[in-house]
C-alpha positions, -999 to +999 in steps of 0.1 A: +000+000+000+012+033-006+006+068+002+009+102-016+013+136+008+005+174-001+020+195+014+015+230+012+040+257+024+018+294+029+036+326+033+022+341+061+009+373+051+028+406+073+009+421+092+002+463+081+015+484+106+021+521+106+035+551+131+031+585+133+058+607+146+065+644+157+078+652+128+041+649+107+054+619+091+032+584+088+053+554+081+035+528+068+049+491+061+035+462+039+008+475+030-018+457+005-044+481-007-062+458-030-069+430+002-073+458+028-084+488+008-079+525+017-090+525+055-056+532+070-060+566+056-085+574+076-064+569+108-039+593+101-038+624+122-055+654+105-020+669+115+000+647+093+006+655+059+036+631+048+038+594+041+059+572+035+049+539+020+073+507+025+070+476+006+036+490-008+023+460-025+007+473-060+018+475-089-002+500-103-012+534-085-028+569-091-029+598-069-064+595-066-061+567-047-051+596-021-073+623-032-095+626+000-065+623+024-050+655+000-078+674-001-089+671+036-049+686+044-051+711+016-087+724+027-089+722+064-055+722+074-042+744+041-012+719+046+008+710+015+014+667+015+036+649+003+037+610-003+069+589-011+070+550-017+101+532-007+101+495-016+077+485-037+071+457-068+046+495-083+049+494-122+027+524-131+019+556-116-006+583-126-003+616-115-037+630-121-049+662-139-048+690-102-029+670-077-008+688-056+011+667-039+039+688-026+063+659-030+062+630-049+094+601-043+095+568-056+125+545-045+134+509-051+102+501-074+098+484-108+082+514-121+085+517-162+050+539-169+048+568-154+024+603-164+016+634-151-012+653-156-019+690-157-024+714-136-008+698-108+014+717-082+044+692-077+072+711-063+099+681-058+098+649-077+125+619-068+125+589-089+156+562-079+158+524-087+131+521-115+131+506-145+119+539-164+136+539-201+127+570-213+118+608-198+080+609-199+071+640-224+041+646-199+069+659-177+066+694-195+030+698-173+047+702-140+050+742-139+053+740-103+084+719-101+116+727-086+135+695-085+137+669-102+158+638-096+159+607-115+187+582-112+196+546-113+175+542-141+174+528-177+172+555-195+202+562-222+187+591-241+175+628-230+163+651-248+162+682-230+136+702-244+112+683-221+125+706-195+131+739-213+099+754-206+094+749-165+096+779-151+102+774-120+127+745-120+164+750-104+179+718-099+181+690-125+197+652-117+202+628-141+232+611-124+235+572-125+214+566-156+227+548-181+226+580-205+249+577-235+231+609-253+222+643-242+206+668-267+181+698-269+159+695-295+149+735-289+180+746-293+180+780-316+144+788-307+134+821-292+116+803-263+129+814-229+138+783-220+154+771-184+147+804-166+159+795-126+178+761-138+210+765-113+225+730-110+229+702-133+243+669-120+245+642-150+277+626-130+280+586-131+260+579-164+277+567-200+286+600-220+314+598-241+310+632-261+297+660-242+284+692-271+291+725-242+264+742-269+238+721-252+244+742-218+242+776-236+203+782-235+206+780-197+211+814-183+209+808-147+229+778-148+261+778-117+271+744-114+272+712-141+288+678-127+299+656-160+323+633-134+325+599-137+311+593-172+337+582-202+336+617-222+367+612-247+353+640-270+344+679-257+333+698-289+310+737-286+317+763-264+309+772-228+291+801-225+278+808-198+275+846-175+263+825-140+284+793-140+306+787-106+312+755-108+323+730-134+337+694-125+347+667-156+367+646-133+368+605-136+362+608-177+385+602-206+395+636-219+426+634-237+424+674-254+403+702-247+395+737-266+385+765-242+390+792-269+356+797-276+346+799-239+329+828-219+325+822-184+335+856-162+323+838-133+338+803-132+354+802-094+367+766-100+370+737-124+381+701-113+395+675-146+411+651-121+412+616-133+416+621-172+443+620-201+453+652-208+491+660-214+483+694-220+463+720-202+437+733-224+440+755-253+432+796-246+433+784-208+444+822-197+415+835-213+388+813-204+403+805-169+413+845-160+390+850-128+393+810-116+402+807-083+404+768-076+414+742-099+422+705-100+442+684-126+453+655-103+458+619-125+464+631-156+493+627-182+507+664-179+540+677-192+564+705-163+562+730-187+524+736-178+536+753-148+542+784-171+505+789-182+494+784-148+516+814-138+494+836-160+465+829-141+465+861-115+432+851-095+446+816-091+446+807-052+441+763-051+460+745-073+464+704-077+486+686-103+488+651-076+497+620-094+509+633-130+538+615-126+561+652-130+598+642-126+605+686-121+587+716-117+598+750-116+584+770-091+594+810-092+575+843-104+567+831-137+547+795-126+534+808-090+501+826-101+503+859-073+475+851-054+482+815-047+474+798-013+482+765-021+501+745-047+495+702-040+520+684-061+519+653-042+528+617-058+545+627-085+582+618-094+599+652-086+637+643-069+649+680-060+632+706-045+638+746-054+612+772-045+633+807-050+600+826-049+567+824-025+543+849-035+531+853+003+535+843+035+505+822+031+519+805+006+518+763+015+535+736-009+526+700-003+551+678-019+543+647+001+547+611-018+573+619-044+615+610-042+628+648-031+665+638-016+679+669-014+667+711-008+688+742-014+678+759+015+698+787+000+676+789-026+642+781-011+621+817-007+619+834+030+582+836+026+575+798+022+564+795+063+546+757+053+560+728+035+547+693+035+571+667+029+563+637+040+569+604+022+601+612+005+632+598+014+641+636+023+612+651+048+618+683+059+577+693+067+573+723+085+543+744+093+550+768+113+587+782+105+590+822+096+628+831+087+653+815+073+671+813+101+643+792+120+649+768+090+687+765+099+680+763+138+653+747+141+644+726+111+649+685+118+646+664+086+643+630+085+654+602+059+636+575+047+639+545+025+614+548+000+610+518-025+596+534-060+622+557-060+653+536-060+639+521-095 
């Protein structure tokens, strides 16, 4: 005789709990509106105008799901809400035509449909982790939006015309997409187009040529982050009468064209981590009021010391890890405001600084193979000096004449491996 067995494993369903905290927040967790419908909305304080949803079990949602809990806020309360869903296997989400959520964030979902409708009063919008492949044109009927994240996406292409018309929008973030392409399809229009638009992060995506043209239409733009993308190619012109701020670090750039730029009030510029072995054409004229910038990991040549001695509003300067075996430091490389010169892990053996062009002037030539300084030729003004990790360290940071040097300075030898090759 013989017997057959079913057994049947059931997940046990977790239970929906939420809590409501000083800070007019309701968290809910596992929530499953289709089994237990919308009645946890009507426990939530009159008071609180947030939630945030975690592992929200639906995959497809509409604000007007929460249109009484809104309009209760809005009309009693005149509290603006904001709802954010963290966790959740949602695939489409409807923004309906007068919403006005406040804020709208959607984090860690399978979300790939997603529209807006108009007249709605959105202020921030967050989209990370979703499976979105394309901007949604309906984006164009959020007049009331200010920021706009989306990241960790799917999306390769961007056309930013979508954006051009919001008036009200001052931060855009596109980082960690998988965009390979970034155009405007506006471009050459008479449309005012990106009015309060102040930062523009599009760091960690898949560019390889980056057009400058594409920024020009922005007039309020003061900060663009290209880092960390593999831009080989940089082709147009910056121009730009706003812009503080421009970082290309962790890219590919092997040659770069400034000639055509216009930016009177870039304060810094950081191309760390590229492959340029020469500092960009028409750099005194592009770069003439930049105080700060950064050229660490690169492939440059000593010579570019001279054109950065043309720079007179010049105060940061960082050239760590170009593997220089020399660099010559006196009135015609040392920019006269400078502060601070890093040259650290390079390959320079000797160290000569005849002219300091303060006495707030600091060198940091840690990590490279200095064995010998002529003190005799090293300025009076240089009062810091780091040294460490040569086989040579004489740091000081606090010395003031020459004489202190010769009474008071202790250096220190050290064995250091890469520089006996």
């Amino acid at each position: 005789m013989s017997f057959s067995v079913l057994v049947l494993f059931i997940r046990p369903t977790i239970p929906l709990r939420f809590h409501c905290d000083g800070d007019f927040i309701c968290k809910i967790w596992h929530w499953r509106p289709l089994d237990e419908g919308a009645f946890v909305l009507d426990h939530i304080p009159i008071t609180h105008g947030a939630i945030e949803l975690y592992n929200f079990w639906t995959t497809e949602l509409s604000s007007h799901f929460f249109a009484d809990f809104e309009t209760q806020r809005r009309n009693i309360q005149q509290m603006q809400t904001a709802l954010t869903v963290i966790r959740s296997p949602l695939r489409s989400f409807v923004l309906e035509d007068n919403a006005t959520f406040y804020t709208i964030g959607l984090e860690k979902t399978q979300l790939d449909v997603i529209s807006f409708g108009t007249r709605c009063n959105v202020e921030t919008l967050k989209i990370n982790y979703c499976k979105l492949k394309q901007l949604p044109e309906s984006i164009s009927n959020l007049k009331a939006l200010k920021i706009f994240t989306l990241s960790h996406s799917f999306i390769q292409v961007v056309d930013l015309n979508l954006l051009a018309e919001l008036p009200r929008l001052t931060l855009l973030d596109l980082s960690k997409n998988r965009l390979h392409t970034l155009y405007d399809s506006s471009a050459g229009t008479a449309t005012l187009s990106y009015p309060l638009l102040a930062d523009l992060y599009l760091r960690e995506n898949k560019l390889k040529h980056i057009n400058l043209d594409v920024f020009r239409p922005m007039e309020s733009l003061t900060r663009i982050d290209l880092s960390h993308n593999q831009i080989s190619v940089v082709s147009g012109s910056l121009v730009s009468a706003s812009l503080n701020l421009l970082d290309l670090s962790n890219n590919r750039i092997v040659e770069m064209d400034c000639c055509g730029w216009a930016v009177p009030m870039l304060y810094g510029m950081d191309a760390n981590d590229n492959r340029l072995r020469a500092l960009p054409k028409c750099l005194e004229q592009a770069f003439l009021n930049v105080v700060r910038l950064a050229f660490d990991s690169n492939q440059l040549q000593p010579d570019v010391m001279f054109q950065f001695g043309r720079l007179t509003s010049l105060k940061f300067l960082t050239l760590t890890d170009n593997k220089l075996p020399y660099v010559t430091l006196n009135m015609s490389t040392i920019p006269k405001q400078l502060r601070h010169l890093n040259l650290s892990h390079n390959k320079i053996k000797h160290l000569d600084v005849p002219y300091a062009p303060s006495k707030d002037f600091h060198i940091d030539v840690s990590s490279n193979c200095i064995s010998s300084v002529d003190w005799d030729r090293v300025s009076a003004n240089l009062t810091k000096l780091g040294m460490g990790e040569n086989p040579l360290d004489c740091s000081f940071h606090s010395i003031s004449t020459r004489a202190d040097i010769r009474s008071k300075l202790v250096c220190k030898r050290h064995r250091i491996e890469h520089c006996d090759l």
